[in-house]
N, C-alpha and C positions, 0 to 999 in steps of 0.2 A: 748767605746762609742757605739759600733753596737752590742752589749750584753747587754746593757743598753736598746737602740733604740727595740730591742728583744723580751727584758722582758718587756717592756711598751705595748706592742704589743698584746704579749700571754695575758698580765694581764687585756688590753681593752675586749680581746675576752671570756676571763673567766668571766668578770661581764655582761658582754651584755650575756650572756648563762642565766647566771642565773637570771637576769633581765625579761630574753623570757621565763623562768619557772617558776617563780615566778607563784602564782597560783593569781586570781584578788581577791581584799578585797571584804569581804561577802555585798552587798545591805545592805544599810539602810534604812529601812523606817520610815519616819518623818510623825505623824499626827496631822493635821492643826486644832484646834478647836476656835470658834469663840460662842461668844453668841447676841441675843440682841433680839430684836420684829421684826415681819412682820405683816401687817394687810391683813385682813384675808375676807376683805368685812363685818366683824359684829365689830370682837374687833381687838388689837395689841395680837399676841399671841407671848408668849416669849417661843424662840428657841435656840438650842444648835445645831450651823451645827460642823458637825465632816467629814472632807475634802470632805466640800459641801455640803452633806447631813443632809435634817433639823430633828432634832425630838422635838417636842412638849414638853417645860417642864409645860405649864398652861394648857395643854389638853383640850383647851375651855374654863377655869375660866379665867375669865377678872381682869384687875387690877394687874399684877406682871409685874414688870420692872429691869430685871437681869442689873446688872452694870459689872460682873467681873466672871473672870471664872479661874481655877487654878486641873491642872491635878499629881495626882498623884498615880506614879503604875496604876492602874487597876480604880479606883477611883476618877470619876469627880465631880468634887468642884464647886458651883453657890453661888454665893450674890449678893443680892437688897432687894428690898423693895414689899410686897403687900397689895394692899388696898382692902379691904371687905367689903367695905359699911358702917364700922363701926367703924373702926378702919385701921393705916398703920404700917403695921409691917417687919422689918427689917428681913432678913431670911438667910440662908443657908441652898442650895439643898444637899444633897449626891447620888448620881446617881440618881437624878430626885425625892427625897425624902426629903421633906421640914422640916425646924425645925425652931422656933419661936426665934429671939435674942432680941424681945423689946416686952411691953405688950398693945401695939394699937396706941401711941402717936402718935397723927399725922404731927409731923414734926421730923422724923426722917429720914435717909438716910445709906444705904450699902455700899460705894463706893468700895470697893477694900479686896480681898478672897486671903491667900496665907497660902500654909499648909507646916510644919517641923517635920517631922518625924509622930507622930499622934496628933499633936497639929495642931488646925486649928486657924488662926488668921483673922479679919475683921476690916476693918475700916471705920468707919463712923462717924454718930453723932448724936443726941439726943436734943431735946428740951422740955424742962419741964416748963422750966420759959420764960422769954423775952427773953432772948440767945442760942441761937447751942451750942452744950459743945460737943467738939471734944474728937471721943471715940476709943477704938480698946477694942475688945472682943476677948479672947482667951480660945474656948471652950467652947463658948455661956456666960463667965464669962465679964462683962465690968469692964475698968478700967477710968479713965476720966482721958483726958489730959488737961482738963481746967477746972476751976470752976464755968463757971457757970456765971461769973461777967463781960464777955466780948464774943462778938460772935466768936465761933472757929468751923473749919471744920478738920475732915482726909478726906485726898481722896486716898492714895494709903500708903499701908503697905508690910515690905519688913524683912524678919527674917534671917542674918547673924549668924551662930552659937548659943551663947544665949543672943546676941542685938538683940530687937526688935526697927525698924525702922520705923518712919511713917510720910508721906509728905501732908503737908495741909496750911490753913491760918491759923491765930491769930491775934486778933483785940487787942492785948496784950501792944502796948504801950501808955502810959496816955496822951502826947503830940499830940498824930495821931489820927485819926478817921477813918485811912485805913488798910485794912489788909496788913499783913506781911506773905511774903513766908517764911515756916517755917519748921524747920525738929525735929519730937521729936523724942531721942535714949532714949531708957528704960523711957520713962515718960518724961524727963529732954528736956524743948524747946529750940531749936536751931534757930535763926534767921535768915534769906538768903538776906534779906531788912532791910531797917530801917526807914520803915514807911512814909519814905516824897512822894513817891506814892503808890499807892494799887498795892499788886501781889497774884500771888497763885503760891503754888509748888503742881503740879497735880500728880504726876509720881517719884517713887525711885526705887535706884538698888543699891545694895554695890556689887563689884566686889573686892577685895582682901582689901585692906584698906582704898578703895576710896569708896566715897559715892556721886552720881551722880543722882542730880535731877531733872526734866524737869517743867519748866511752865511759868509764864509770869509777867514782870510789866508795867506797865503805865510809859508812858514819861511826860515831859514838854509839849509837842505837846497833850495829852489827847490820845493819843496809843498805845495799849499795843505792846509790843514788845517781842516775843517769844526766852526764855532764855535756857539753860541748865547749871544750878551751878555742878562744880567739887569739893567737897571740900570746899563748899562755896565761891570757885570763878567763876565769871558768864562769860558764851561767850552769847554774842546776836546771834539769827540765823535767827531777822530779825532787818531793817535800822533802823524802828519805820517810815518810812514816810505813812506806811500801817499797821493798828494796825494787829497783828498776835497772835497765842497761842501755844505752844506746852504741847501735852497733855500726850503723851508718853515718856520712856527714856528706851534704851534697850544699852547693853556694848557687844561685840563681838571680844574676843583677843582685840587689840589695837584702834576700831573701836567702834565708838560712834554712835549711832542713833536715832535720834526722829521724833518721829510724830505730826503733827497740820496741822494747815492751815494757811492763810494768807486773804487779806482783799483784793482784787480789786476792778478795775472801774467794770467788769465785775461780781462779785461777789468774796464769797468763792472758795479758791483754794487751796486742801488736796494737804499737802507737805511732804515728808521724808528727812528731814535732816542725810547725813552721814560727823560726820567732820566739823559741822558747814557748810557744804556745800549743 
């Protein structure tokens, strides 16, 4: 037992040595990028802060309204929308370098920029006729996730290996008159509602085989109530006695999170949901 008690001993002071030599793990540095407008006392000029730091992407031209931003390597990624007095066109920046994805419609919309390898994806949507026709473009190429015959939106796109994923509404069932949260993988619409109140799915994220979306639907009471579906099953992350939205969804090892706001006596109150909590 005291040769035992011994070697427990020597064998504490042997890892604590090496624990005290161990050399520390190299700094990481994490950078923060954000996009959106500041006004400027003439226009909104839309900016790319990079940990804090604003740079100009409309350098004075009035009219562009970045929605989404997506960094990769070396190479920053912008989508929205700019208007020229003439037309409103759908874009993607490459480091502050604009490229045309619509030809002037003026109801068109960028919501959401995510790149895979050297494929860049976008999604949004398009109006030619009386309806939104819910779109995602890959490589400035569109594809249409609807036809045309009922109003649809993308607002956010998300590319798992070779699924392409994307979260939006669909005014897609003939009984309803309200949108449905909706998730299209490779083209093919997935339903998160079923139409007996209006939602949107704002926000997606696949994390391993899970597909986790953020947004919101209407109750009996007339308030929306801010969701996150797993797999198409939904946690509420607000009561509904204060209509709410979540407009974000982000996945973190075991750790869920979203972003919205909520509806007080007070006003708007920006919330982070971790956990439904």
């Amino acid at each position: 037992m005291k040769k035992l008690l011994i070697y427990l001993f020597i064998s504490a002071i042997i890892v604590s040595c090496k624990k005290d030599n161990e050399a520390a793990p190299p700094l990481v540095t994490t950078d923060i990028y954000v996009v959106g407008t500041e006004f400027n006392g003439t226009i909104y000029d839309a900016k790319i802060w990079k940990n804090g730091v604003a740079t100009s992407l409309s350098n004075g031209t009035p009219g562009l309204q970045p929605s989404s931003i997506f960094v990769s390597g070396q190479d920053v990624y912008v989508t929205g929308t700019e208007y020229n007095g003439t037309g409103r066109f759908a874009k993607v920046w490459k480091n502050g370098v604009g490229t045309n994805l619509t030809n002037g419609s003026l109801g068109v919309e960028a919501n959401s920029i995510f790149v895979s390898g050297q494929d860049v994806y976008v999604a949004g949507y398009d109006r030619t006729g009386a309806y939104r026709i819910a779109k995602v473009w890959k490589n400035g190429v569109a594809t249409n996730l609807t036809d045309g015959s009922k109003d649809a939106v993308a607002n956010s796109v998300f590319v798992s290996g070779a699924d392409v994923y994307v979260a939006g509404t669909n005014y897609n069932i003939p009984s309803s008159s309200n949108g449905v949260a909706t998730v299209w993988k490779n083209g093919v619409a997935i339903n998160l509602t079923n139409g007996t109140y209006t939602a949107e799915a704002n926000s997606i994220i696949i994390m391993g085989q899970d597909v986790y979306v953020a947004g919101y639907e209407r109750n009996l009471a007339t308030n929306y109530v801010a969701k996150v579906w797993k797999n198409g099953v939904a946690t509420n992350l607000t009561d509904g006695i204060n209509s709410g939205k979540a407009r974000s969804v982000f996945v973190l090892g075991a750790d869920v999170y979203a972003a919205g706001f909520e509806e007080t006596i007070l006003g708007s109150k920006a919330i982070i949901w971790k956990n439904g909590v």
